[in-house]
C-alpha positions as YAML, in Angstrom:
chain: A
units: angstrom
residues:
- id: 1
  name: UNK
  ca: [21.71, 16.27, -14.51]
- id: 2
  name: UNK
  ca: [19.62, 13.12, -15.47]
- id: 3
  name: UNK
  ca: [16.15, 13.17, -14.19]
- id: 4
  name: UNK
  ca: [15.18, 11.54, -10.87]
- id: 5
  name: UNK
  ca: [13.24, 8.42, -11.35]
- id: 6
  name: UNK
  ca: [12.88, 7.79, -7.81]
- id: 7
  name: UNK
  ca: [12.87, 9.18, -4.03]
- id: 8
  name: UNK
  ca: [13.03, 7.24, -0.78]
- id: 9
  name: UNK
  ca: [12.93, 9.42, 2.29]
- id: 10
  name: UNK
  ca: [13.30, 8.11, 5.59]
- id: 11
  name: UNK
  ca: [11.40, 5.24, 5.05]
- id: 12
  name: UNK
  ca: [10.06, 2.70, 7.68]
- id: 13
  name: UNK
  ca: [8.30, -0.45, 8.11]
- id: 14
  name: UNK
  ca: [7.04, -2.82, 11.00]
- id: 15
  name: UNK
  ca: [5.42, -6.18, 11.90]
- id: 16
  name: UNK
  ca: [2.99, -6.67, 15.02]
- id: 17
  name: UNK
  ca: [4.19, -9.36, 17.07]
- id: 18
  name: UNK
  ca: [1.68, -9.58, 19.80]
- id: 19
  name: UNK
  ca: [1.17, -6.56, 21.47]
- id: 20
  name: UNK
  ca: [4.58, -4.98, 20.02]
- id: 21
  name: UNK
  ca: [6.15, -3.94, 16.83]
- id: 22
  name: UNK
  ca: [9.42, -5.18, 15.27]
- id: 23
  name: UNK
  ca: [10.62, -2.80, 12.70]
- id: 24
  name: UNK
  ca: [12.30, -4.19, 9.65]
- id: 25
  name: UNK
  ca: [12.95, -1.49, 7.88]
- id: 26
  name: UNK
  ca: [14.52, 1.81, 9.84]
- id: 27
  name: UNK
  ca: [14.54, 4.98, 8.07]
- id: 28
  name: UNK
  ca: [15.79, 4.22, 4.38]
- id: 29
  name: UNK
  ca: [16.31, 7.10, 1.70]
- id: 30
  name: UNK
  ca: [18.02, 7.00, -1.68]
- id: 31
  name: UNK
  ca: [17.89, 8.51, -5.17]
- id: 32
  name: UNK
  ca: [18.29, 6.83, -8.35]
- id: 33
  name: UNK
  ca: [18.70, 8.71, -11.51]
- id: 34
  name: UNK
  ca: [18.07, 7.19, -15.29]
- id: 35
  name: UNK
  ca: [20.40, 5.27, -16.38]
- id: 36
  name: UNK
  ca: [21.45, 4.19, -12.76]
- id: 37
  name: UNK
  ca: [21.32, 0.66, -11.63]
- id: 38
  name: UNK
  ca: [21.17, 0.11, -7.53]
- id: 39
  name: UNK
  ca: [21.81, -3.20, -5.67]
- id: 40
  name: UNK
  ca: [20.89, -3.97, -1.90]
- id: 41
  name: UNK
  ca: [23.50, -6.39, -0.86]
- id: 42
  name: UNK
  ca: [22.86, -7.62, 3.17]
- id: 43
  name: UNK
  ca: [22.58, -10.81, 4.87]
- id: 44
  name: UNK
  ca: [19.46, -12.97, 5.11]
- id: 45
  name: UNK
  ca: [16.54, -11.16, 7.04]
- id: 46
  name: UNK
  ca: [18.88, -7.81, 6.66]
- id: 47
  name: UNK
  ca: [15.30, -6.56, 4.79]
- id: 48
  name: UNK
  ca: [16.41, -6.10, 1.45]
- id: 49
  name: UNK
  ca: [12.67, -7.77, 0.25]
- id: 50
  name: UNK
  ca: [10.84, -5.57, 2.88]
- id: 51
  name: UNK
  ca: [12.81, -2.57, 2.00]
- id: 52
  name: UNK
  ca: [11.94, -3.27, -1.82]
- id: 53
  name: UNK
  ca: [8.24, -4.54, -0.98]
- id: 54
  name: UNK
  ca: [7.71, -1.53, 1.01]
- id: 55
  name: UNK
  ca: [9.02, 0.66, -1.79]
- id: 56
  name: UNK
  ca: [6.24, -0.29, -4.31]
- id: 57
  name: UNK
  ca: [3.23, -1.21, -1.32]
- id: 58
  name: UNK
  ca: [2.92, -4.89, -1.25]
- id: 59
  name: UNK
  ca: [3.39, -5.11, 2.79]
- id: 60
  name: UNK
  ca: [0.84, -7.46, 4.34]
- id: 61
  name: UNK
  ca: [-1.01, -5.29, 6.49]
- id: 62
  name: UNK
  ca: [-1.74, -7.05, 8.68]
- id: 63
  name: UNK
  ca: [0.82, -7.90, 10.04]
- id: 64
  name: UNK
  ca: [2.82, -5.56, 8.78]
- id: 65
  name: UNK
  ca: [2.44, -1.56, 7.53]
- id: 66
  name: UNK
  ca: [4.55, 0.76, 6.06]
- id: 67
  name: UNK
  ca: [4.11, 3.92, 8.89]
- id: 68
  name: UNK
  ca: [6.94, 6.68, 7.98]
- id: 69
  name: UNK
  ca: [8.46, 8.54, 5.59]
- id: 70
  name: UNK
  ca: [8.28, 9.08, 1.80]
- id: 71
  name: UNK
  ca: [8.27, 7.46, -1.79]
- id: 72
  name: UNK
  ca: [8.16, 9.47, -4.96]
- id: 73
  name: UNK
  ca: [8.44, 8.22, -8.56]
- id: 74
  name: UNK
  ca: [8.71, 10.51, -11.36]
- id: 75
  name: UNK
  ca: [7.53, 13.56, -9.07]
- id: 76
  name: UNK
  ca: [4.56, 11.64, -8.41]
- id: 77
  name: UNK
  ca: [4.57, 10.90, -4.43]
- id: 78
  name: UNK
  ca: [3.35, 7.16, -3.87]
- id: 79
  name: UNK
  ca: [3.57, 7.20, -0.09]
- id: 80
  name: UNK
  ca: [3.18, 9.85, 2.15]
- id: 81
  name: UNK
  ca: [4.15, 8.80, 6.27]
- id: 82
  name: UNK
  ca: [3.19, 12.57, 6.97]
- id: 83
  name: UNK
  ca: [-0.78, 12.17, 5.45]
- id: 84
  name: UNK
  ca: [-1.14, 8.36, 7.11]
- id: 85
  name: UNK
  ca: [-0.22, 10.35, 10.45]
- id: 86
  name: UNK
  ca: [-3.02, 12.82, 9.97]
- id: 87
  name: UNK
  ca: [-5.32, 9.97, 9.34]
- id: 88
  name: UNK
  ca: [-4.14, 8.35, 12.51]
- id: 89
  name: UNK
  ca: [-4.91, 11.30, 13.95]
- id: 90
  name: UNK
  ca: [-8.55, 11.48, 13.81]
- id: 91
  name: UNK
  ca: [-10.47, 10.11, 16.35]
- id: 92
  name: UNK
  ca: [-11.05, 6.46, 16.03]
- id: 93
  name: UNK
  ca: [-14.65, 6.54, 16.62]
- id: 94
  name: UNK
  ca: [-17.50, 9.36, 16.10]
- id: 95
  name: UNK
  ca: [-19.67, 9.06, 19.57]
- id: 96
  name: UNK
  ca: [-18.05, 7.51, 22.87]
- id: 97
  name: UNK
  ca: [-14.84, 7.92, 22.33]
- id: 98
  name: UNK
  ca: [-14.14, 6.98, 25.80]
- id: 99
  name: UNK
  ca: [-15.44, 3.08, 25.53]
- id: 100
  name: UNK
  ca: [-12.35, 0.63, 24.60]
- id: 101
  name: UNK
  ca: [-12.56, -2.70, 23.55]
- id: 102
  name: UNK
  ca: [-15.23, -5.07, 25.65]
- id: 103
  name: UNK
  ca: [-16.40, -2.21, 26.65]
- id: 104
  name: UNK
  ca: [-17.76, -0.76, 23.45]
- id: 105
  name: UNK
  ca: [-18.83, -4.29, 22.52]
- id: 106
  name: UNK
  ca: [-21.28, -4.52, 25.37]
- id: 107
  name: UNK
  ca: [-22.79, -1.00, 25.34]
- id: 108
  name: UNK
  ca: [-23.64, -1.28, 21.78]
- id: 109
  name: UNK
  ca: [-25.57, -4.96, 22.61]
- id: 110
  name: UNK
  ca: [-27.36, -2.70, 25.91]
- id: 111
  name: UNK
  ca: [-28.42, -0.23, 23.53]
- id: 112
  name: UNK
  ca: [-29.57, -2.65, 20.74]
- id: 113
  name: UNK
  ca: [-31.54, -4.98, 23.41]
- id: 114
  name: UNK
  ca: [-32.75, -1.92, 25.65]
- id: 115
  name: UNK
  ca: [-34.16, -0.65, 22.57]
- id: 116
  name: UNK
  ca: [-36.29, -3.85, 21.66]
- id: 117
  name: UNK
  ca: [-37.50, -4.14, 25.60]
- id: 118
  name: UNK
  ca: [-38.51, -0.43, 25.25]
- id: 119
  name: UNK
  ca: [-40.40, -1.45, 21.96]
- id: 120
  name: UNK
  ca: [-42.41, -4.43, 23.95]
- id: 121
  name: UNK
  ca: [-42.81, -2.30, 27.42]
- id: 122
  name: UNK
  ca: [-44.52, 0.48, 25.25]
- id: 123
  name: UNK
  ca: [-46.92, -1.88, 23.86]
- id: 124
  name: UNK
  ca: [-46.88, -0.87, 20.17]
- id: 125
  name: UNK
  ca: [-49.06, -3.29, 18.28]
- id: 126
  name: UNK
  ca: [-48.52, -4.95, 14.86]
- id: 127
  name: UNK
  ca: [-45.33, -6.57, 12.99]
- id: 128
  name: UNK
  ca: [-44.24, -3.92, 10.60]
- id: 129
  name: UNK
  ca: [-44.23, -1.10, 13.10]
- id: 130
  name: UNK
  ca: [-41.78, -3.82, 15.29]
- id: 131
  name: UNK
  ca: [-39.53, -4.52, 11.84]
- id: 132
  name: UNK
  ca: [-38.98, -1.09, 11.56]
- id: 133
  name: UNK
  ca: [-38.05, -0.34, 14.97]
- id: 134
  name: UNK
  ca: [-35.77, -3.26, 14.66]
- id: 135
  name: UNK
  ca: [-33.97, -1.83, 11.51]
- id: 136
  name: UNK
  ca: [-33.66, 0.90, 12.95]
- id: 137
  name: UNK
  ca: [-32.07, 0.16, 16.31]
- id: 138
  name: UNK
  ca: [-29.63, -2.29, 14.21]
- id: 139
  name: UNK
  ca: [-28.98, 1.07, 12.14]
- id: 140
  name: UNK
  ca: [-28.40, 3.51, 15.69]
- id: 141
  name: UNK
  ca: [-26.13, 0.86, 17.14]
- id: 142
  name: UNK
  ca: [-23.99, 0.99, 14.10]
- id: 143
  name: UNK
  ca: [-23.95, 4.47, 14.25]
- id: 144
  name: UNK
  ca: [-23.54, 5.06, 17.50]
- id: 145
  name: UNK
  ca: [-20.67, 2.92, 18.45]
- id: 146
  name: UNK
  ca: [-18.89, 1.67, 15.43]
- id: 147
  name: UNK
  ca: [-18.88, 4.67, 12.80]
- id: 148
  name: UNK
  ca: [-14.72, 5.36, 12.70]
- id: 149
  name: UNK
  ca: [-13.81, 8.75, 11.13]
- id: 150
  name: UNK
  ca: [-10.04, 6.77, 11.17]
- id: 151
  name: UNK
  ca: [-11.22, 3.90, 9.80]
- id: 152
  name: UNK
  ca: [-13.39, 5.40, 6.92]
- id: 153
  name: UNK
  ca: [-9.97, 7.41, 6.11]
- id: 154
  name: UNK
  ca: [-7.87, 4.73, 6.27]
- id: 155
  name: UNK
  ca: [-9.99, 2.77, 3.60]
- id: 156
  name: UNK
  ca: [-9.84, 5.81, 1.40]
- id: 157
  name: UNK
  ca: [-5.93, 6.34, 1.58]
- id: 158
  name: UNK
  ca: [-5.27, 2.44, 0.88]
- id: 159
  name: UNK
  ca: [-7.31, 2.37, -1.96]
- id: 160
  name: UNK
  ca: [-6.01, 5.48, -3.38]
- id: 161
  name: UNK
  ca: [-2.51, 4.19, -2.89]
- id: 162
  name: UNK
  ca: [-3.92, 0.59, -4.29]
- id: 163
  name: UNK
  ca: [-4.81, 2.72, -7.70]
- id: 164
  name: UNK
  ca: [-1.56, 4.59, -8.00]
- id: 165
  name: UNK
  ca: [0.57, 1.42, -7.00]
- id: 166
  name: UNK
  ca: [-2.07, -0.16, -9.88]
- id: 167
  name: UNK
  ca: [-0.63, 1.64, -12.85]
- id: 168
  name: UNK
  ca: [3.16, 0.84, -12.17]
- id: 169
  name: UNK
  ca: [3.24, -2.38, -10.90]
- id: 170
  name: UNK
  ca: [4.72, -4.51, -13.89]
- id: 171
  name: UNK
  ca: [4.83, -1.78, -16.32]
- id: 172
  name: UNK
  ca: [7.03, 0.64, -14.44]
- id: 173
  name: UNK
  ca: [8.26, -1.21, -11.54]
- id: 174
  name: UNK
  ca: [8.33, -4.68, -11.74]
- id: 175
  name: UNK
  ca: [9.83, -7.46, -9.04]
- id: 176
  name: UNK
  ca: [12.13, -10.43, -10.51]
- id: 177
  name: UNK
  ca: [12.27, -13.46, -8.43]
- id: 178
  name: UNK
  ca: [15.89, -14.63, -8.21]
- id: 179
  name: UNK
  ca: [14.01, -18.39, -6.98]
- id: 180
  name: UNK
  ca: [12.00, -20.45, -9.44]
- id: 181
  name: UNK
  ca: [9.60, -21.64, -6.33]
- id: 182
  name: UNK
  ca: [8.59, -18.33, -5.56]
- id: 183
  name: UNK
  ca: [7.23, -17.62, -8.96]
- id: 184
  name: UNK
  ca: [4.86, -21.10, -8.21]
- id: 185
  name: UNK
  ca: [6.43, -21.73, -12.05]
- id: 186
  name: UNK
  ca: [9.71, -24.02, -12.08]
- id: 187
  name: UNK
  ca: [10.14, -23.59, -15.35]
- id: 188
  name: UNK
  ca: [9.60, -19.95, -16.06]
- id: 189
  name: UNK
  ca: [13.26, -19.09, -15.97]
- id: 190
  name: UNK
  ca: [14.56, -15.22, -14.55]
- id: 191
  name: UNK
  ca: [15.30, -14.70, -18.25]
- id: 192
  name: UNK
  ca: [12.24, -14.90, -19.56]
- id: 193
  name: UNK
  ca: [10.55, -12.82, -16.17]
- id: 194
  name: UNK
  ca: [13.72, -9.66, -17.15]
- id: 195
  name: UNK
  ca: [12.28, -10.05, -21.04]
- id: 196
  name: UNK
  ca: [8.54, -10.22, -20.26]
- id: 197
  name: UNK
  ca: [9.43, -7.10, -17.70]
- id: 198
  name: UNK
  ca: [11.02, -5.60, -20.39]
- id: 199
  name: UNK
  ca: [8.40, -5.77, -23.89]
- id: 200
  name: UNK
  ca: [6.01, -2.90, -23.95]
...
């Protein structure tokens, strides 16, 4: 049997539209062996792009984000829907988990400005005792109501994927725009982009 150059499992992708999600791509998965040649045929706004821009990680996020299933190339896995659920997961911040929103906002600025009235009511003299009480609430606020365990993985998983998606990108898997606009290059022809694609 020829060897598997890629996996698509179940794979699904969306687009915030105000406080909802439209999902453009619902649950694809495919093989494709060497020496096989695939073509997505559908209508315009079917998702053929998404499904393809999805495939190799170049969804705008925001608004968009590829959120389910599973890409492998070469039996090396270059999206994982099961590990980005983990992540989303975790808590999405550290201390007061409870506080949403405006709420959050405004008991981080109580905290920050308590701590400065507390600084003045205690009557500690002198300006570099007062900068470093003022670095220091700055640093607690931070802390305190913005530190993200979800975020911080988040970061981590999109750059990781950003590295992987790094080394293929035009030397394993390329993209060939079939119009000359969207290349910003009238004149660079879909012959020359297949041949460029193709030279080691």
């Amino acid at each position: 049997m020829s060897e598997k150059l890629l996996s698509i499992q179940n794979l699904k992708t969306r687009f915030r539209i105000g406080e909802d999600w439209a999902i453009a791509v619902d649950g694809i998965s495919l093989d494709i062996f060497k020496g096989e040649t695939l073509g997505i045929v559908g209508e315009s706004g079917s998702g053929k792009s998404v499904s393809v821009l999805s495939l190799i990680q170049l969804i705008p996020n925001p608004p968009g984000e590829v959120f389910e299933g599973k890409v492998t190339f070469k039996g090396e896995t270059i999206f994982d829907g099961e590990e980005l659920a983990q992540i989303r997961d975790r808590p999405e911040y550290e201390y007061f988990s409870d506080l949403r929103g405006m709420k959050r906002s405004w008991a981080s600025r109580g905290f920050f400005f308590g701590w400065l009235v507390l600084h003045f009511l205690l009557g500690i003299p002198g300006i570099l005792p007062f900068i470093v009480s003022f670095f220091l609430d700055a640093y607690l606020s931070l802390k305190l109501f913005f530190t993200s365990p979800q975020k911080e993985a988040m970061d981590l998983y999109r750059e990781s994927t950003y590295q992987k998606m790094r080394d293929y990108r035009g030397r394993e898997i390329a993209m060939i725009f079939q119009e000359p606009m969207t290349s910003l290059n009238p004149v660079y022809t879909i012959g020359m982009q297949i041949t460029e694609s193709l030279q080691p």
